[in-house]
MITOR-967025 format. One record per residue: y, x, z of N, C-alpha, C in turn; residue in one letter. Coordinates in steps of 0.1 Angstrom, whole numbers, plus 5000, padded with zeros to 4 digits. Atoms other than C-alpha are relative to their C-alpha. Example, Ala and Ser with C-alpha at 12.3 -4.5 7.8 and 13.67 -1.06 7.14 Angstrom:
<rs>
498850095000495551235078501250095000A/498949915000498951375071501149925008S/
</rs>
This chain:
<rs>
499349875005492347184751499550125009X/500649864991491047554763501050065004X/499349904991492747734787500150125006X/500449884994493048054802499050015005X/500850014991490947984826498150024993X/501050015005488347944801499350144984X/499749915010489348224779498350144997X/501049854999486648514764499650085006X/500349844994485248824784501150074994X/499749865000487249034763501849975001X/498250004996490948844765500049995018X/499649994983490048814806500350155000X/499949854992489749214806501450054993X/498349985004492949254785501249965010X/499250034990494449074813500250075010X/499849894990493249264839500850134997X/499549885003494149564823501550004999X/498549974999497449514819500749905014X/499550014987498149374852499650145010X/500349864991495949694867500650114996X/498649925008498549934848500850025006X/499149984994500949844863500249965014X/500349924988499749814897499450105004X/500349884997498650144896501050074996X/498749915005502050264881500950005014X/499050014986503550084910500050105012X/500749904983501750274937500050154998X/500249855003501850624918501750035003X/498549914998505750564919500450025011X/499850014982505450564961499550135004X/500949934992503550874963500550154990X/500449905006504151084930501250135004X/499149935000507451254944500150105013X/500449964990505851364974500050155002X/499949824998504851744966501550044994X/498849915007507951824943501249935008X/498850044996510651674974501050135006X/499449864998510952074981501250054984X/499149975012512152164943501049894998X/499250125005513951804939501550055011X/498949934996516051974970501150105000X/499549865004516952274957500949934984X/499050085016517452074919501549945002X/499250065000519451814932501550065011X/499049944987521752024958500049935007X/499650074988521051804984498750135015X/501249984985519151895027498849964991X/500850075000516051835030499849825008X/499550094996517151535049500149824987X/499450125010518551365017498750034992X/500950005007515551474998499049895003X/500950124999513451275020500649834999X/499750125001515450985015499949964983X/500950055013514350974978499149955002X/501550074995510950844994500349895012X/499950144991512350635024500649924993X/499650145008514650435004499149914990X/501250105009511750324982499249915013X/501050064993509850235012501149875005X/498950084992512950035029499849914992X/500250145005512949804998498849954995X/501350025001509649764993499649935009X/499850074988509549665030500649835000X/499750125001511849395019499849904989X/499950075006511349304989498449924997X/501550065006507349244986500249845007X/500150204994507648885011500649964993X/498750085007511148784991499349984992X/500549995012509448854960498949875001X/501650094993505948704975500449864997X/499650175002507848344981500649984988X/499650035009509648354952499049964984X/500849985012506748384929499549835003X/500550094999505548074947500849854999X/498950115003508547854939500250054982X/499250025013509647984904498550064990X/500949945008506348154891499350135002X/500249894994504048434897500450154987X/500149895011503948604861501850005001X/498849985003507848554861501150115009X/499449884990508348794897499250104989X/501149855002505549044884500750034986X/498949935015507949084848501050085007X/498649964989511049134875499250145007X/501149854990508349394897500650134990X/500549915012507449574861501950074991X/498949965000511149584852500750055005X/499049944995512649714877499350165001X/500749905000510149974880500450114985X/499749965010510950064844501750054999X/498649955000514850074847500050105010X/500249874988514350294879500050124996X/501349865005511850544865501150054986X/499349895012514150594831501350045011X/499149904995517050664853500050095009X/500449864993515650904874499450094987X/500649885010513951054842501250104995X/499149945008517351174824501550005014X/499149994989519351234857499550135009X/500249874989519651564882500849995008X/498950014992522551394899499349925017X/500850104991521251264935500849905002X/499550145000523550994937498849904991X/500250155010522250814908498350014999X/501550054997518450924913499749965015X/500250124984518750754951499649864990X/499950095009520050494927498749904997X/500750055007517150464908498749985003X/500649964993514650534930499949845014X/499750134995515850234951499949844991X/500350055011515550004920498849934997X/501550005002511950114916499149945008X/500350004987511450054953499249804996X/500550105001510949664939499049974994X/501750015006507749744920498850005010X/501350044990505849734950499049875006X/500750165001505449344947499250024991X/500950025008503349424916498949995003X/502050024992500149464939500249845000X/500150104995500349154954500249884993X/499050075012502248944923498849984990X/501350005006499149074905499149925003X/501050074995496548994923500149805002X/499750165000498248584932500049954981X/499850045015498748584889498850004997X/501450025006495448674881498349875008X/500850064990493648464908500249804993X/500050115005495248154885499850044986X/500350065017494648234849499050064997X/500649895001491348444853498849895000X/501250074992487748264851499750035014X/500849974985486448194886498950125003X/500949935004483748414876500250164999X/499449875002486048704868501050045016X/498849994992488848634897499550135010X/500449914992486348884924500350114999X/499849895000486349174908501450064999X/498550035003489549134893501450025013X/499150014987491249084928499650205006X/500649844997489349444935500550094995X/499849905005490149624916502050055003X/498750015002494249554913500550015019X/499849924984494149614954499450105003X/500449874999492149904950500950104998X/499349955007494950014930501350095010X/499249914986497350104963499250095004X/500549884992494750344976500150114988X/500249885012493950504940501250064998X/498649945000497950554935500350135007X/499749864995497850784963499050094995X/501149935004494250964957500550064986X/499549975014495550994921500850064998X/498649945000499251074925500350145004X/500049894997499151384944499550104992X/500049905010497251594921500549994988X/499050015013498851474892501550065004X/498749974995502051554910499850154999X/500549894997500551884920500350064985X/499949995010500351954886500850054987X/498350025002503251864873500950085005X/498849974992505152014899499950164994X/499849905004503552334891500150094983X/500249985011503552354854501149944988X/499050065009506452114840500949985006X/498550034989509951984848499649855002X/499750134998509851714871500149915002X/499950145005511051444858499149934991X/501150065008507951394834499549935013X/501050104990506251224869501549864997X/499450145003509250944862500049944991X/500250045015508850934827498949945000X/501450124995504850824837500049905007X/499250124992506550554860500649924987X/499350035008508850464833498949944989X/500850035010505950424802498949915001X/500850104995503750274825500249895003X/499250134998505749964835500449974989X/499750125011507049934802498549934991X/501550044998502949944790499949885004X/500750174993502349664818501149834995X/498750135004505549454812499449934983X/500250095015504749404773498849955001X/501250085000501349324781499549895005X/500350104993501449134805501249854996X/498750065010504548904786499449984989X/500650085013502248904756498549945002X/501450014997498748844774499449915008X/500650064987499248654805500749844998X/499450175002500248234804499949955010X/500050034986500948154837499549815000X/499750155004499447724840501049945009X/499150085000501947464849499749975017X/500550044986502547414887501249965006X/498550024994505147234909501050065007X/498949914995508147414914501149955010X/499050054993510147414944501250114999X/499349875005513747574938500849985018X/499349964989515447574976499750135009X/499649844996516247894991500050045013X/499849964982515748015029500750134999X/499249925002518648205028499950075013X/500049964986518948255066498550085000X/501450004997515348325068499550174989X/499849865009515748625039500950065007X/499049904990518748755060499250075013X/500349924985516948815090498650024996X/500549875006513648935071500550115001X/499149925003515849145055500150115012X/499849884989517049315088499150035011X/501250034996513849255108499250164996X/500849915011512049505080500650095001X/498749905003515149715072499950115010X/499649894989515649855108498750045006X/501549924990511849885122499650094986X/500549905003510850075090501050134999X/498949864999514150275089499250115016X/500549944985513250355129498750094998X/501349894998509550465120500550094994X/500249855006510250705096501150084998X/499549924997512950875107499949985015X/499949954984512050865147499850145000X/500049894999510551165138501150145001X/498549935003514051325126500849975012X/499450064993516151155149499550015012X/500449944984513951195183499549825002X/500850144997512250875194500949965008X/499150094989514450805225501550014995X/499049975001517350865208500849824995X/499650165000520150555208499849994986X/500750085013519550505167499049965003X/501450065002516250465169499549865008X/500350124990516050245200500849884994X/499750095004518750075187499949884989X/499850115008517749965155498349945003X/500950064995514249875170500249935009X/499250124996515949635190500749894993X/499950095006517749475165498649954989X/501150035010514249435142499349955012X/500650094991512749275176500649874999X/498650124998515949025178499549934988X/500050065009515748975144498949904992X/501350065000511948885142500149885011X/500550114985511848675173501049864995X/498850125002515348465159499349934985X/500950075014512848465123499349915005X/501050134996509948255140500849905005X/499850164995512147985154500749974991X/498850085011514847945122498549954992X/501350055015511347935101499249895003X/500350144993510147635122500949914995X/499250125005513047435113500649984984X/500049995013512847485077499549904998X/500650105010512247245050499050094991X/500749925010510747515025500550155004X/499749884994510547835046499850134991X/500049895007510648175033498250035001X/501549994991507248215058499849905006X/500650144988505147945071499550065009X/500649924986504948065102498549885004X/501150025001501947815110498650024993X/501249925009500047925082499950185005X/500049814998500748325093499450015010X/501249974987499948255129498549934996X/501450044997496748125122499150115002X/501149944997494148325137499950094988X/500649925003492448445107500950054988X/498749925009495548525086500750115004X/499649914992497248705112498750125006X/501349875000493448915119500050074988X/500449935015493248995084501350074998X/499149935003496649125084500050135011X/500049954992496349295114498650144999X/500749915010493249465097500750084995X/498949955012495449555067500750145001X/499349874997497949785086498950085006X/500349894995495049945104499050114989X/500649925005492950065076501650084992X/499249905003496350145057500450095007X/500049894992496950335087499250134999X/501149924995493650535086500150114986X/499949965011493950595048501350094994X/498149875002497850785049499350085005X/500149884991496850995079499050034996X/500849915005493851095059500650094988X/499349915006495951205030500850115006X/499149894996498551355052499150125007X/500849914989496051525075499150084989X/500949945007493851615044501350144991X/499149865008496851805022500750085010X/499749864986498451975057499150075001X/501549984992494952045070499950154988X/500949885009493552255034501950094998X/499249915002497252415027500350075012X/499249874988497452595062499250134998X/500749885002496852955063498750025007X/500950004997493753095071499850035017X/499949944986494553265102500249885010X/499850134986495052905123498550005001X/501249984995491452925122499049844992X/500950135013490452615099501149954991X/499250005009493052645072499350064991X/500549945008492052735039501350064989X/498249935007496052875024499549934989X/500250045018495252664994501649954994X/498750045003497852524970500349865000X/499150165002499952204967498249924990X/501150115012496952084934499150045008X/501350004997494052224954500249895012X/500150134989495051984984500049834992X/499850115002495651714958498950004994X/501150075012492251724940499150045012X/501550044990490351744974500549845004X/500450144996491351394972500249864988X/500450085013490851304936498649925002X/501050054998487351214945499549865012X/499750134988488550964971500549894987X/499150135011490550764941499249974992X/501350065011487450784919498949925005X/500750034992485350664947500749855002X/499550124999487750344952500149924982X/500150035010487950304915498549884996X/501850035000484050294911499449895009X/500550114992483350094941500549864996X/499650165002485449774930499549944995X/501650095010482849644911499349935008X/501150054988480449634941500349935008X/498950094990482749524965500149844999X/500150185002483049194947498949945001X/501250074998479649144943499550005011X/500950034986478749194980500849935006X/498950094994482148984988499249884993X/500250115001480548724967498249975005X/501150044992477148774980499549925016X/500150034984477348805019501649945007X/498750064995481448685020501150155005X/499349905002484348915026500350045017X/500049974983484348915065499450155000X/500949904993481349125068500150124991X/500249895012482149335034501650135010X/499249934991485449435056499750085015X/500749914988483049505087499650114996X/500749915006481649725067500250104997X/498949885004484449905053500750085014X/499849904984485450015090499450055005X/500349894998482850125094499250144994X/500149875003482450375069500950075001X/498849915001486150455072499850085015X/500149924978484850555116499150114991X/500949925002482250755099500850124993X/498949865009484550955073501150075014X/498649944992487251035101499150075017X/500749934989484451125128499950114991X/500149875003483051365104501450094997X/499649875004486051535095500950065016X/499749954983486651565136499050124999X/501149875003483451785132499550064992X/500349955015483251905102501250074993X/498649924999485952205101499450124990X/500049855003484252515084499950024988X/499949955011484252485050500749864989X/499350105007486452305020499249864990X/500750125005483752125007499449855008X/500250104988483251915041501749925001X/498850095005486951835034500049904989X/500350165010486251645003498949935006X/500650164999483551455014500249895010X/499650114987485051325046500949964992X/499150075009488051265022499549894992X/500950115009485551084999499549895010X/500850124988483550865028501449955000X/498650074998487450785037499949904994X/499750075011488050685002499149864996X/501550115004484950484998500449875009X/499950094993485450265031501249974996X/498150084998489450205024499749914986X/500350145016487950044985499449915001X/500850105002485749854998501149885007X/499150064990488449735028500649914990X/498950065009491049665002499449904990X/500650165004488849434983499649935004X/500150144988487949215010501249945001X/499050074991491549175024500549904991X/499650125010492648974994499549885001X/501050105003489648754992500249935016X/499849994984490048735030501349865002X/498850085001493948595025499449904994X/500750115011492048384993499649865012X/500350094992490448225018500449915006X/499150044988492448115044501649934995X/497850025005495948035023499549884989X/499550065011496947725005500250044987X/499649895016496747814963502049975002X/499249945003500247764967501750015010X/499349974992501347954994499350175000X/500749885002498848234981501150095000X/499849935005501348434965501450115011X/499049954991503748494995498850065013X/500449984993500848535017499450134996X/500449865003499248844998501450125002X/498849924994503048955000500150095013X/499849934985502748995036499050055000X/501649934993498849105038500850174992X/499449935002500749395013500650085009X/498750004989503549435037499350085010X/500749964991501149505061499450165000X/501049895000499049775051501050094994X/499549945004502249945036500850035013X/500850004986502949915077499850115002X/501249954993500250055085500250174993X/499649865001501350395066500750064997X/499249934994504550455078500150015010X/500650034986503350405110499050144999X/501149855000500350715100501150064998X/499449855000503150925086501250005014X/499550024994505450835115499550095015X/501349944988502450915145499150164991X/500349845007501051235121500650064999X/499149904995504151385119500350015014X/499949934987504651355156499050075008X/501649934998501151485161500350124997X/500349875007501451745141501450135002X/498749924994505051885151500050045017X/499949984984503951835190499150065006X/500949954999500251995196499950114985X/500049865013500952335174499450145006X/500349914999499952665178501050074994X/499349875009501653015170499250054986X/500249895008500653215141501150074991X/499149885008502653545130501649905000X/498350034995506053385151499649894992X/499250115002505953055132498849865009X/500750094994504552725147499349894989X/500850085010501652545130499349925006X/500750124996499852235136498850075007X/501349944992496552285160499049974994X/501450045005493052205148499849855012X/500150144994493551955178500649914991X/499550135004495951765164499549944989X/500950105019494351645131498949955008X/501350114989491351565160500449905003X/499350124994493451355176500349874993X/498950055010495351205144498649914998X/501550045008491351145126499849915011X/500450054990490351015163500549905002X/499550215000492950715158499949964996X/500850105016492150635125499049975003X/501950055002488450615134500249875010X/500050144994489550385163500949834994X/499250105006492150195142498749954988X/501250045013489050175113499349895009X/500850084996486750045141500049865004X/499350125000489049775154500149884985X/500250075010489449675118498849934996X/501450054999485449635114499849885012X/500050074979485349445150500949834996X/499250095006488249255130499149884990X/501050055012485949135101498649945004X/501350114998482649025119500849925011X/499450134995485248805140499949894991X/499650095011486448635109498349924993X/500650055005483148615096499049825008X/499950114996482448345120500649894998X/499150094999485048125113500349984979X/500250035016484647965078501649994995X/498649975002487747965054500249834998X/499550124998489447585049498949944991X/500950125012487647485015498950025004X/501250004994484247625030499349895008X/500550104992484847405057499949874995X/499850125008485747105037498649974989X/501249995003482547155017498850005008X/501150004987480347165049500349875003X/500050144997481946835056499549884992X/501150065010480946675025498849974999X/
</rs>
């Protein structure tokens, strides 16, 4: 009897498509509320304070829920989390659409916050019902899909912000998930695999607070003061609570995390990768839309607007778009080690040039673009990378955490760019503005955090992945 697995060219791209939908809806709903969190202030009568917590609280459960989700997919099903992803995303997005109250758009906004498994949910679903033949690019593209979200989001936002009310950026949240949900419910057939149903309850609790308090801590140290007792304190409790995780997840029967499989060497490099290109890839958006909207008078500011900072980095999302193609075929040519060497180092190259390359706005897009290029090729390795190295079924929790990671890696850029950029300033006309240093500085970590990543990837490429090896034994 024929199987997915064996299915047409044109029912595989139906699949992708409506899995890539809605991991790109996912990632548009993390980014698109970014420019309009000034008007949403003023709308909703709340601080700027509570505005930004329309954006941390997505991050907080997202934080928690991509691993929970991750293991769950691998005990009860992957297409049956990534409905739950696409769902919640969808109930979210309509109640922030038809709402001005901030209670109830925190609400919903929190809700949404669980669509962030859809990357990872995706990618583990399609990697079982996709021909072998298709699974490469396929895995490329739907992890491409977190960088294009941002690249994409902002000037769409931009857009929007300046021309409509809104809530139409929820309403594209909202149509997009329900889009992916019915397609992927009428398109995708998850095959038959042994289900385990016991629960690491303990092991989700102290996740849970682990995650909870270190991304709370990053992205409000800024607000709050770094040495200040919150901050220390709840980065103390997310040490405790990590350190009490590795030894309860040892004595598990069916852990949340296999911690032996995580620590392995080249699971734990590849993740460690992960957060640094998503590192490199925030603090180029942040540094790129600060950077072109300062006035002219700082001396390499171009006063532009909210949409002209967001379409000098449209060409970065079309650039990761485009590349996913290639990416797989030089992942399946030369292996995904060296395709991630690779990607580091065109991401050192984009972030040197836009260290020296200050005097005019067209040298901002293309350091934006080189960015964009190296972070698509990155992001389609690191999958293939996990592919490698992970039990198929322990895949779907392990892409969880490579996710996890690189989502990480840029609250950690906006965390270290905002304090960059609030602490090396300059005057102009009484008010205080970022320096032309500090975006040197900021670019100057990314390029070292990029290079480390590369440095990361011809390690690995040494070190064959399990079935490799097991076929060399043969």
């Amino acid at each position: 009897m024929p199987t997915q697995n064996d299915a047409p060219d044109g029912r595989a791209n139906l699949r992708i498509a409506a899995v890539a939908v809605g991991a790109l809806t996912a990632a548009l709903a993390q980014t698109l509320i970014i420019p309009v969190l000034p008007t949403l202030t003023d709308d909703l009568g709340t601080s700027a304070g509570g505005a930004q917590w329309l954006l941390t609280s997505t991050l907080l459960v997202a934080a928690i829920s991509v691993p929970v989700m991750g293991r769950f997919a691998d005990m009860f099903g992957r297409r049956l989390l990534l409905l739950v992803a696409l769902g919640a995303l969808a109930v979210g997005s309509l109640i922030d659409t038809f709402t001005s109250n901030y209670e109830v758009m925190l609400a919903g906004r929190v809700i949404a916050g669980f669509s962030a498994a859809a990357i990872p949910l995706g990618i583990s679903l399609l990697s079982v019902t996709l021909p072998e033949a298709r699974r490469g690019s396929a895995t490329a593209l739907v992890s491409a899909m977190l960088g294009i979200g941002g690249a994409v989001g902002l000037p769409l936002a931009g857009v929007i912000g300046d021309n409509a009310d809104y809530h139409l950026l929820f309403a594209i949240g909202a149509i997009g998930a329900i889009l992916s949900f019915v397609a992927v419910l009428t398109l995708v057939r998850e095959p038959p695999f042994e289900r385990q149903h016991h629960i690491d309850w303990p092991g989700i609790g102290l996740l849970t607070t682990g995650l909870a308090t270190l991304v709370l801590a990053v992205s409000q140290g800024g607000t709050w003061g770094w040495g200040s007792p919150a901050v220390l304190g709840l980065l103390a409790v997310s040490i405790v609570a990590i350190t009490v995780l590795t030894r309860v997840e040892d004595r598990v029967a069916n852990p949340l995390i296999d911690m032996p499989a995580f620590k392995r060497p080249p699971i734990a490099l590849t993740n460690i990768a992960s957060l640094f290109i998503g590192f490199a890839l925030f603090a180029s958006f942040t540094g790129t839309a600060t950077y072109v909207q300062a006035p002219e008078s700082t001396g390499y500011g171009f006063g532009s607007t909210i949409l002209t900072a967001g379409l000098c980095l449209l060409p970065s999302g079309l650039l990761m778009l485009a590349l996913a193609p290639v990416a797989a075929k030089l992942i399946a040519r030369v292996g995904p080690a060296y395709v991630l060497a690779a990607a580091g180092a065109i991401l050192a190259v984009g972030l040197v040039y836009r260290i020296v390359a200050v005097d005019a706005l067209w040298q901002v897009v293309v350091g934006a673009s080189i960015i964009g290029a190296g972070t698509g090729i990155g992001y389609a390795a690191l999958p293939s990378l996990i592919d490698r190295h992970t039990p198929r079924e322990q895949l779907a929790a392990a892409n969880g955490i490579n996710t996890l990671a690189r989502s990480l890696g840029s609250t950690l850029a906006s965390a270290i760019g905002g304090a960059l950029l609030t602490g090396l300033t300059m005057t102009v006309a009484g008010n205080a503005l970022p320096s032309l240093d500090a975006y040197r500085v900021l670019f100057g970590i990314c390029a070292a955090a990029a290079i480390l990543a590369s440095l990361i990837g011809l390690h690995l490429a040494r070190r064959p992945g399990p079935r490799e090896a097991a076929a060399v034994a043969a």
